[in-house]
C-alpha angles and dihedrals in degrees: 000000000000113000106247113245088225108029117212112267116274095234110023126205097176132042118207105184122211119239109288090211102048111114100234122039097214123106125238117241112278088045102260126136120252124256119275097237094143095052100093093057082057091054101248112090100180120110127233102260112050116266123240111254123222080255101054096244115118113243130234113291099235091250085073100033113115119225131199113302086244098054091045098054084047094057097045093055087052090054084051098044091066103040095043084100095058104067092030095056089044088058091043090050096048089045096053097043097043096035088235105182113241096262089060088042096052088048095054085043095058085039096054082054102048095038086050101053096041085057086046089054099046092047096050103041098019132213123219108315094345113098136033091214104245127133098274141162127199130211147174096277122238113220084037086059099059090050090051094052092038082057094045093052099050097033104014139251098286097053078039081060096042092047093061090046084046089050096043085053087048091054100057092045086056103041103085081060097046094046085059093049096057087092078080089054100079120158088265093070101033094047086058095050087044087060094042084043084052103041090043093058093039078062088050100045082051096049087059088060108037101030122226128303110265094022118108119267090024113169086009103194082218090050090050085049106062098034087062098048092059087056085055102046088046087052098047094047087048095051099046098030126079146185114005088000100056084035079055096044107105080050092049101044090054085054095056100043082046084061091045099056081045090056089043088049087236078128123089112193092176110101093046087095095057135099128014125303097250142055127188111191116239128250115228084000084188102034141268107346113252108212109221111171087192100043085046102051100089090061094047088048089058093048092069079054093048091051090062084048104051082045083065097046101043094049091040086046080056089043090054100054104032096257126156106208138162112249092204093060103022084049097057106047088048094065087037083065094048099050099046088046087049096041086048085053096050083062085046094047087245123138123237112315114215141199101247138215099197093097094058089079090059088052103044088045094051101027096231103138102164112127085220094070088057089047097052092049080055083062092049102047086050087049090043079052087054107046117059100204093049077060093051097048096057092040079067100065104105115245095238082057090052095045106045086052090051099043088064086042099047096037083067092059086061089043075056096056093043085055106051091049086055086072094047098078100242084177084091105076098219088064094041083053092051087059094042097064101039097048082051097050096038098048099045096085099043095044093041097038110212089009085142088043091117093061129082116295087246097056107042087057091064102040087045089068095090085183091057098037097048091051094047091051091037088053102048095048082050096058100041091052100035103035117008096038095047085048100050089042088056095043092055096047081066103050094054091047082065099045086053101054095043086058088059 
């Protein structure tokens, strides 16, 4: 890798994203972004940077233009299409561990949608000081998810519900204090959390298809298959469509995967007549929250992980659709979101809901970078909550399906991170050696499953979280090489400049 002639600032306070759609992710020499030339055949020929009008007024960036109502609807499903499986295998996670019967099931089920959705909706098109108006989804979190079920099996669900509310609350008392640490947050460290983020969820897109180790039918030929077959089908539409239909081609190709598994019979269609034709989410689905600081701790203490986190995706989410924006604004209402969604879903018995990056795949894949897809896709998922057969529909997609369409999408978040720490000089070695570590640290949980299985629950929750270990570790190396070490050098040079002239 070729040194930069300008190298990134060391402590950014504003994020200027190349063009998503440009074919090669270098800079040119004096540190501009190429030219959008392939734009149009992605079906969105604006530039990064608004254009000048006749008139002399700056048109819309393309984040905040508005398309035709259909289009937008379009992209949104697709959006939908391929984060369905978070939320529904959440559910499906917290009923099977907690032994929750099928009415409450069906109630969180209709929550995570309609949470979701509404935390789709205020991150998109943002309200007050919520939002910071990219194109965002939000889901159930995953980390989030283990330590709320950790906390309802030792304490209970109510204390579990009370402990989100506990930790959104949390969130909006430390934020002042985190908004004045993101100096530490430089692309160095977030494009290494955005790599452990990407290669985290590329494990978790392959486990849908293959299953989990241990678990019958793990690694199914027919399950590989088909997961691969809808790669396929996503690659081929990709490469002879254009325009709206390559823009459309995760969506198609897990239609047609979705066909294939029908013709296979890996499909049941069964169930979709039953039940009734709407679902309300239930307040206080387990009763009355009960408000345990201890019991709650574990969780508070994720959300200053989650923070780093929601900085990387925030400022990755700009990169990805050739937004400037200022970290120090843009940050902070991201996590604002964040915190009122997840404080609405403790009264809803749902765990920590969190800004996702999932969907920047999909964006950076079809080149739709309007904020109004997204929040469109934030209408859908509410009116997915509401109807009941919408919910069952989806619930039929088969998970090899699901996964072989999110591992592509996911593996371009990766693709993301790479290419932010291209810009970061790692021909300097104490960068290089930043990485190093991190990368080491973040990915070792998720690459050597229960490897801190033998510490205290508490504990291990914490240190299985490869996304929050590897930005912790990335940021305090950050900090020693880059802050503390520079200023002890320089503190000592002075020193001995003293002890020399008074020699003299």
């Amino acid at each position: 890798m070729s040194r930069p002639r300008r190298s990134p600032p060391a402590i950014p306070e504003r994020v200027t994203a190349p063009d998503p759609a440009s074919a090669s992710p270098s800079r040119t020499g004096s540190g501009d972004t190429p030219a959008a030339a392939s734009r149009t055949e992605a079906g969105d020929s604006s530039s990064a940077n608004p254009a000048r009008t006749e008139s002399g007024d700056r048109s819309p960036h393309p984040v905040d233009e508005s398309r035709p109502l259909g289009r937008i609807v379009l992209f949104g499903v697709q959006h939908v299409l391929v984060m369905a499986a978070t939320p529904i295998s959440a559910i499906f996670l917290m009923s099977a561990t907690l032994r929750l019967n099928a009415g409450l099931t069906v109630d969180l089920l209709s929550a995570a949608f309609v949470l979701s959705g509404a935390g789709s909706l205020i991150q998109s098109v943002g309200l007050w000081k919520f939002g910071p108006r990219l194109p965002f989804v939000m889901l159930p979190g995953g980390a989030p998810l283990l330590l709320f079920l950790s906390i309802a099996g030792q304490h209970g669900l109510r204390v579990a519900a009370g402990a989100v509310i506990l930790t959104a609350v949390f969130t909006f008392a430390v934020l002042p204090l985190f908004a004045r640490l993101l100096k530490f947050f430089p692309p160095l460290v977030i494009g290494t959390m955005i790599v452990i983020v990407g290669v985290n969820l590329v494990k978790v897109g392959a486990l849908l298809v293959t299953g989990r180790p241990g678990e019958p039918g793990f690694a199914d030929p027919g399950h590989l298959a088909l997961g691969m077959a809808t790669i396929g089908f996503t690659v081929v539409f990709h490469l002879v469509f254009r325009g709206v239909l390559r823009q459309l081609s995760v969506m198609l190709g897990l239609i047609a995967g979705t066909v294939l598994a029908l013709c296979l019979g890996d499909v049941s269609l069964g169930h979709l007549g039953q039940g009734g034709w709407v679902d309300i989410p239930r307040l206080m689905p387990f009763g009355s929250p009960q408000f345990d600081v201890l019991a709650a701790l574990p969780l508070m203490l994720y959300s200053l992980a989650s923070m780093a986190e929601a900085t990387g995706q925030t400022v990755i989410n700009a990169e990805a659709v050739g937004k400037e924006i200022d970290q120090r604004v843009a940050v902070p209402r991201t996590i604002r979101g964040d915190a009122l969604v997840s404080a609405l879903g403790g009264l809803f018995g749902m765990p920590l809901m969190v800004t996702s990056g999932e969907n920047i795949g999909i964006v950076r894949v079809t080149g739709v970078r309007s904020r109004f897809v997204t929040a469109a896709a934030g209408v859908v998922l509410i009116a997915i909550g509401f109807l009941a057969p919408v919910t069952r529909a989806i619930s039929v997609v088969p998970a090899p399906v699901v996964g072989g369409t999110a591992m592509v999408v996911f593996a371009v978040i990766t693709v993301l991170g790479v290419h932010m720490l291209a810009r970061c000089d790692l021909d300097r070695h104490t960068n290089t050696f930043i990485c190093a570590v991190a990368l080491a640290l973040g990915l070792l949980p998720i690459l050597v499953p229960d490897v801190y299985q033998g510490l205290p629950s508490t504990v291990r929750i914490l240190l299985e979280s490869g996304v929050a270990v590897g930005a912790f570790v990335a940021a305090v190396l950050n900090v020693l090489f880059h802050h503390v070490g520079p200023a002890l050098a320089a503190r000592l040079s002075v020193r001995h400049d003293l002890r020399t002239e008074g020699s003299r």
